[in-house]
N, C-alpha and C positions, 0 to 999 in steps of 0.2 A: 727201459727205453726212454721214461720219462725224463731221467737225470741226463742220459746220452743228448737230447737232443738239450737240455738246460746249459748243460755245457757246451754244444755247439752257439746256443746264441753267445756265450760267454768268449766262444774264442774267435765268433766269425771277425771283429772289429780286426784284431790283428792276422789272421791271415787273408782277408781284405787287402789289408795296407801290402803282404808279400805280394799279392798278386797284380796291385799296382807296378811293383818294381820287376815284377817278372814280365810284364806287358813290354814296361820301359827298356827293359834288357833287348827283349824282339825287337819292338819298334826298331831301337839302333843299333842292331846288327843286322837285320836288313836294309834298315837307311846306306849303311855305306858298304856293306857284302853286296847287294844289288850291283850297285854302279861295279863293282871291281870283277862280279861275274859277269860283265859283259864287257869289263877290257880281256878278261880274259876267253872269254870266247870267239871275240875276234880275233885275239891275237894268236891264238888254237886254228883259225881258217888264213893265218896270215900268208901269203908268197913267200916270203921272205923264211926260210927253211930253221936259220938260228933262231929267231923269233916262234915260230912255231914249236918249234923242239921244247923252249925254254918254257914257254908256256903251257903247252902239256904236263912236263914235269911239275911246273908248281901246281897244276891240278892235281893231277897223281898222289903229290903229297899230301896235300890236303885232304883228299878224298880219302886215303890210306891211313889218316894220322885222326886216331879217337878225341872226340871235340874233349874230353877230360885228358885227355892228353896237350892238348892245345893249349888247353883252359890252364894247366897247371905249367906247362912251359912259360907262358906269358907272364903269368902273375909272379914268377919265382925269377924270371928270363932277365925279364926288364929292369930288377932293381937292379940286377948283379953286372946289368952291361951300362949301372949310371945313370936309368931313369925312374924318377920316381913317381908312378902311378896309384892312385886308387885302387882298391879292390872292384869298386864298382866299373871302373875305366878297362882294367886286363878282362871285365869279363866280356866287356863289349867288342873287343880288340879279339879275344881271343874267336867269340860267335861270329863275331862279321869274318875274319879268317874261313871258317870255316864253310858257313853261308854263300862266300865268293866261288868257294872251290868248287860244291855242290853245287852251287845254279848257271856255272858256269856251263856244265854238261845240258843242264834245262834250256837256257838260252843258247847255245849250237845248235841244240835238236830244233828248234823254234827258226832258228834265221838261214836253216839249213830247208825248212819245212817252204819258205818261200819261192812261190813257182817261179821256175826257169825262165819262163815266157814273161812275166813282169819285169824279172832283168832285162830281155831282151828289147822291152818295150821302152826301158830306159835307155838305153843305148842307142834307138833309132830315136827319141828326139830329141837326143842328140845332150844329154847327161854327162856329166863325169861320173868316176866310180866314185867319189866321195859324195856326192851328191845322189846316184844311188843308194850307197849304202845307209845314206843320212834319211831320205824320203822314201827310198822303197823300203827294201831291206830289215833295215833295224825299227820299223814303226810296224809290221807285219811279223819280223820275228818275235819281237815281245808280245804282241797278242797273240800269238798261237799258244806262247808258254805260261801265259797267266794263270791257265789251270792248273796246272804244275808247280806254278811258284807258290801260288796262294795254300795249295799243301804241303808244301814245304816250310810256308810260314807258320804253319801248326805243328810240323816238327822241331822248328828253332822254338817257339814259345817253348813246348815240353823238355828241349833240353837245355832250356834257363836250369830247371832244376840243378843240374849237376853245379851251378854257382854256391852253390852251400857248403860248396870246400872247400872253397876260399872267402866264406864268412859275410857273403851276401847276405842281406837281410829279405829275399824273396821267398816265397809264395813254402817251399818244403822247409825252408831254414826255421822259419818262424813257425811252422807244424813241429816241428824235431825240436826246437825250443820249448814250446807248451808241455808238450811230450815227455821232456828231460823235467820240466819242475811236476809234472803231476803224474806221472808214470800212465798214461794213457795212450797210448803209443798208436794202439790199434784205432780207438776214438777217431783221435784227430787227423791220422792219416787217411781214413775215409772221408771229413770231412773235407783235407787238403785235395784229396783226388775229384771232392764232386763238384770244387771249385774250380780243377781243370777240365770238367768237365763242361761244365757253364761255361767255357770260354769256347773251347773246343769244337762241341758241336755245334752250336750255330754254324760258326767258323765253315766248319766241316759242310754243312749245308748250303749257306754261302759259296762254295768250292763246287758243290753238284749244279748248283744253278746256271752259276756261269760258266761252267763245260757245256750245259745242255743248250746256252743262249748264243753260247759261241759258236759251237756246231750246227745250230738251226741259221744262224748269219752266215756263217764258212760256209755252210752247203751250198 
């Protein structure tokens, strides 16, 4: 047990450093998965029938299409159609894809949840619809879904992992690394997990709080 944990202090420096990069991965696949699940969610409630149509299906796909599916599409996709990206770039590219597609169904349900009657309150002083949807609408549907998303930002952070197959240096890569030069496999993969765990549950905590604080406000 003693050496177990001697080499945990030995290896925590470097997957430290992965689980900087695995944050950085989240962070910006939510930075710009966010904004695009909510063009796609409106554009999922849009009038306009084409418009709606299209946008369902590019949920659909999304939603349908395993993020290591994505993940490996993009990184392999893009050089062969001309663009040359990072490793680090397709994986952000690929998450926020898929992040868009997922919280796009999150935010529907959320601007969907907005009561009838606040629409209608906008229209009696006498609003546009774009200024509802701007002021009522969309500032109401995202707070409802923030419970929602903020656990989802726990499952985007856990599936940074799957970026070690295309040679990310985050948080499992550099666990599988250690692990390949010392054959301790089992070692540092507990350690790797109890560092997603340190992130995780507060997180997680974080996520009960403000359901409880929302629903004592909503009430």
């Amino acid at each position: 047990m003693s050496e177990m944990l001697a080499n945990w202090l030995d290896w925590s420096p470097q997957l430290f450093q992965g689980a900087i990069v695995s944050l950085q991965l989240a962070g910006l696949a939510l930075l710009f998965g966010l904004p695009t699940g909510l063009v796609l969610a409106l554009a999922s409630s849009c009038g306009n029938r084409l418009v709606r149509y299209f946008a369902v299906v590019l949920v659909e796909i999304g939603r349908g299409a395993p993020a290591l599916v994505v993940l490996q599409m993009v990184y392999y996709g893009l050089p062969a159609s001309g663009m040359t990206v990072s490793a680090f770039t397709s994986g952000v590219i690929a998450l926020a894809l898929t992040t868009g597609a997922y919280t796009s169904e999150i935010l529907r349900a959320g601007l969907n949840a907005v009561p009838h009657c606040e629409i209608e309150a906008g229209w009696a002083l006498g609003m546009t619809r774009r200024d509802i949807l701007r002021f009522v609408v969309i500032p109401q549907g995202i707070l409802f879904a923030i419970p929602a998303l903020m656990g989802f930002a726990i499952l985007i952070f856990q599936a940074t992992a799957l970026t070690y197959t295309i040679a990310i240096p985050e948080l499992l890569a550099r666990a599988y690394r250690v692990g390949a030069a010392t054959y301790l496999y089992l070692d540092v993969l507990i350690l790797a997990g109890l560092f997603y765990l340190a992130i995780t549950f507060p997180f997680g905590w974080l996520v009960s709080y403000t359901e409880r604080r929302l629903g004592s406000h909503l009430g």
